[in-house]
C-alpha positions in Angstrom: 30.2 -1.3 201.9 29.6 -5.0 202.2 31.8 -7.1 204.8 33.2 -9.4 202.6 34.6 -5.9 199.8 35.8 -4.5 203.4 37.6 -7.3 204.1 39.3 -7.2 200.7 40.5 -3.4 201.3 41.8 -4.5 204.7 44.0 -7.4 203.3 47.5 -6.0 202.8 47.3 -4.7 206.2 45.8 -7.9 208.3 48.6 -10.2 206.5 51.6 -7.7 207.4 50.2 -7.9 210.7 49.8 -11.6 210.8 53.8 -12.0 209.6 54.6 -9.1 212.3 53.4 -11.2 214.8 55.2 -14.3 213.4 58.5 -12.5 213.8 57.3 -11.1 217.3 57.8 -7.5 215.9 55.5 -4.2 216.3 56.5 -0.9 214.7 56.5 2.7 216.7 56.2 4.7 213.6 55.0 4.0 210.2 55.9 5.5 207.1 53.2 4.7 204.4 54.1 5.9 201.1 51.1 6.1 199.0 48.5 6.4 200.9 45.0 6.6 198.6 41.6 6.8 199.3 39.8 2.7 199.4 42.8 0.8 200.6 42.0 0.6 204.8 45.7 -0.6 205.7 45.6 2.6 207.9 43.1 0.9 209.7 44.3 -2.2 210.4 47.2 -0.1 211.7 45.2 1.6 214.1 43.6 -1.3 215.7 47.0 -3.2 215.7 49.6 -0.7 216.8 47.5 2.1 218.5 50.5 3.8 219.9 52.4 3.7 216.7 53.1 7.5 214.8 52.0 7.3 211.4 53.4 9.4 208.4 51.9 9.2 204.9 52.8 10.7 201.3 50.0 11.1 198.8 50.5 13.2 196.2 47.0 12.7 194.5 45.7 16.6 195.6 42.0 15.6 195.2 42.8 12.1 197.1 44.5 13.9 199.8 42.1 16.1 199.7 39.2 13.5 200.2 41.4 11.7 203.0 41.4 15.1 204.6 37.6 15.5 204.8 36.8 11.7 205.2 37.3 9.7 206.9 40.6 11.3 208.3 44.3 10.6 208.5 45.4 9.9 211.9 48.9 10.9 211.7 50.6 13.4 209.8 49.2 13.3 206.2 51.8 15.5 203.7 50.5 16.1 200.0 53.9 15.2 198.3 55.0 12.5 196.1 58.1 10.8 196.8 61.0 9.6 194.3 64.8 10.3 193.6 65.0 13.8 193.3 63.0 17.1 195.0 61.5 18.7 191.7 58.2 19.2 190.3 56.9 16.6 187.8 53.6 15.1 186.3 50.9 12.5 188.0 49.2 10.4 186.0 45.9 8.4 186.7 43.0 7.0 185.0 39.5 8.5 185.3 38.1 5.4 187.4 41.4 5.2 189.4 42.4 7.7 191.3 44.0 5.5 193.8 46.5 4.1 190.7 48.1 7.3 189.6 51.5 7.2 189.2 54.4 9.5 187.8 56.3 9.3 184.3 59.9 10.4 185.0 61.2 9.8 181.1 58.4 10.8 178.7 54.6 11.4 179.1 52.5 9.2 178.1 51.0 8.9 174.6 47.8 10.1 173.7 45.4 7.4 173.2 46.2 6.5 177.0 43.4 8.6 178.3 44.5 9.5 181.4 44.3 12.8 183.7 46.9 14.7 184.5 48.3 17.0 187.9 51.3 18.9 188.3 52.6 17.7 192.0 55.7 18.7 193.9 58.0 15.6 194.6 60.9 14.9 197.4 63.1 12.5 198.9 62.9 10.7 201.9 66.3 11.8 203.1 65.1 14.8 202.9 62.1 14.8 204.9 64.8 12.6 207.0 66.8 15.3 207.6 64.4 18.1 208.0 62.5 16.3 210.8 64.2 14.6 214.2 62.0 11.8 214.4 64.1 8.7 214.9 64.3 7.9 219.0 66.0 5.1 220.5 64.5 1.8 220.2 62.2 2.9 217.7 61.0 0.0 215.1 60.3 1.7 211.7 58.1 0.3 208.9 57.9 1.8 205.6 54.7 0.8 203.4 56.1 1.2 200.0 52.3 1.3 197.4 53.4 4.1 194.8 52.9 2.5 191.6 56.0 1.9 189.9 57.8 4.8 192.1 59.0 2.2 194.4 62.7 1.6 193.7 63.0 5.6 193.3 61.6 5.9 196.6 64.0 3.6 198.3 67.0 5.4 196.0 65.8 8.8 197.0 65.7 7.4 201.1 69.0 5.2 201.2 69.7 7.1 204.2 66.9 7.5 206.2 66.0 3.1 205.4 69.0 2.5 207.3 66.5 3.3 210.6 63.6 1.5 209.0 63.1 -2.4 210.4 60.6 -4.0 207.8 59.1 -2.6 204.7 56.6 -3.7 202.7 56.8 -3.1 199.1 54.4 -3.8 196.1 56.0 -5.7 193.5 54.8 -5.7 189.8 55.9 -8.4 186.8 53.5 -7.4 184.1 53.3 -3.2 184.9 50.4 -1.4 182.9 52.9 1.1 181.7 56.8 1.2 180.8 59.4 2.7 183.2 58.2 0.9 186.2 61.4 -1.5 188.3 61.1 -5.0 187.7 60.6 -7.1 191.0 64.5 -8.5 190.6 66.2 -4.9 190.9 63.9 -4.2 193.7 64.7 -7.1 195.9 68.6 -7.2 194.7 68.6 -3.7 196.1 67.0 -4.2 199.0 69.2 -7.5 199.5 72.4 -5.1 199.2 70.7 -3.0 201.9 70.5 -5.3 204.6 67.1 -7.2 203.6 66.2 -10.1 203.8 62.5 -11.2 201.6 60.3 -12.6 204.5 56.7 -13.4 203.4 55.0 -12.2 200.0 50.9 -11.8 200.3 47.9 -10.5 198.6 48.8 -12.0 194.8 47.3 -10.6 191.8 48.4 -13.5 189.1 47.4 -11.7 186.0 50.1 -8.6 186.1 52.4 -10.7 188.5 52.1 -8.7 191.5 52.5 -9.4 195.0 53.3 -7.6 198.3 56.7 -8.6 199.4 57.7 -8.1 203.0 61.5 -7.9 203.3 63.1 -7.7 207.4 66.3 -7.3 208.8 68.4 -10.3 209.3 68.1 -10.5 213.0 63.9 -10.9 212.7 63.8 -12.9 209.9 62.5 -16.5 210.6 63.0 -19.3 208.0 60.6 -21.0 209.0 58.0 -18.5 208.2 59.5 -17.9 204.9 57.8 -18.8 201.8 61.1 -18.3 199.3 63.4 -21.3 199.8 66.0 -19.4 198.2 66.1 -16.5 200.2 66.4 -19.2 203.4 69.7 -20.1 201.7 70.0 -16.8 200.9 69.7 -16.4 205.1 71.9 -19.3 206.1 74.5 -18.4 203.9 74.9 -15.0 205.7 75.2 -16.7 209.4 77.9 -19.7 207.7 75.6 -22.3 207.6 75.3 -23.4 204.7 
């Protein structure tokens, strides 16, 4: 792999450490939801927060498989997909893309689409929340949110257990490939009704109007690292400033 494709895969992770730093913030555990098999955010995590517990979701079997064998998870690596409701349903993914599948909750997709298809068991993250004591005292949670189009479900499905989570990082998508997926608006309003504030959006891809928002409690977030003027008002509002 040349340096300059390495430093591509590592970009999501470098700028969330970059704005973690900003904010003087370092997680204990990491939830990444969505884990794949090129992206090297786990790796950035490593090197950054050493001593930080990392959980990931992929539901992909032959990805989790591969992740497995090479080059290693170093956490706790669980084969499920995540959304609303425990159940079983279908993953979708193109040939070429294993690292984009994604899940159809209404209808599969039609025909000409060309895409593979698994059977994959799905949960919640309340339940994995409840099932597991993993919350300590002064723990500082992250959830990594990369689950094409499953994002808002995710969060739905979790509404309890993100009440313990500090900063989450969620992929946002204008111009989806494929119906069904949350426009960025619901995502932030609910995540805004939850206690959020949107710090810092990175790694931009123009074309389908996607970007990786990262959204922080109230008591890290730092206007003047915030590249949304609104959500600054948004933030002085809250305290009575404004």
């Amino acid at each position: 792999m040349t340096r300059s494709k390495a430093t591509l895969l590592r970009r999501s992770g470098v700028a969330l450490y970059n704005v973690a730093n900003l904010i003087d913030w370092s997680p204990t555990s990491i939830f990444q939801v969505g884990v794949g098999h090129m992206s090297q955010e786990v790796m950035v995590f490593q090197e950054a927060w050493p001593e930080a517990k990392l959980i990931g979701f992929e539901p992909h079997p032959d990805l989790f498989q591969l992740i497995q064998d090479y080059p290693g998870y170093p956490g706790k690596l669980i084969n499920k997909a995540l959304g609303r409701y425990k159940q079983n349903v279908a993953l979708f993914w193109k040939p070429a893309h294993q690292d984009g599948a994604f899940i159809y909750f209404d209808s599969d997709p039609s025909e000409g689409d060309d895409l593979k298809r698994a059977d994959v068991e799905m949960d919640t993250l309340d339940n994995y929340h409840s099932e597991n004591i993993w919350r300590l005292p002064g723990e500082r949670t992250l959830l990594w949110l990369d689950c094409e189009g499953s994002e808002l479900d995710v969060l739905i499905g979790g509404e309890s257990f993100v009440e313990c989570v500090d900063v989450v990082n969620v992929e946002l998508t204008g111009k989806p490939p494929y119906p069904g997926w949350p426009e960025p608006v619901t995502v932030n309003r609910w995540l805004l009704e939850h206690d959020f504030l949107l710090q810092y959006i990175h790694t931009q891809r123009t074309s389908s109007g996607q970007v990786d928002a990262i959204y922080v409690r109230p008591e890290l977030f730092k206007p003047e690292y915030c590249c949304c003027p609104l959500m600054v008002e948004e933030w002085r509002k809250s305290r009575g400033t404004i």
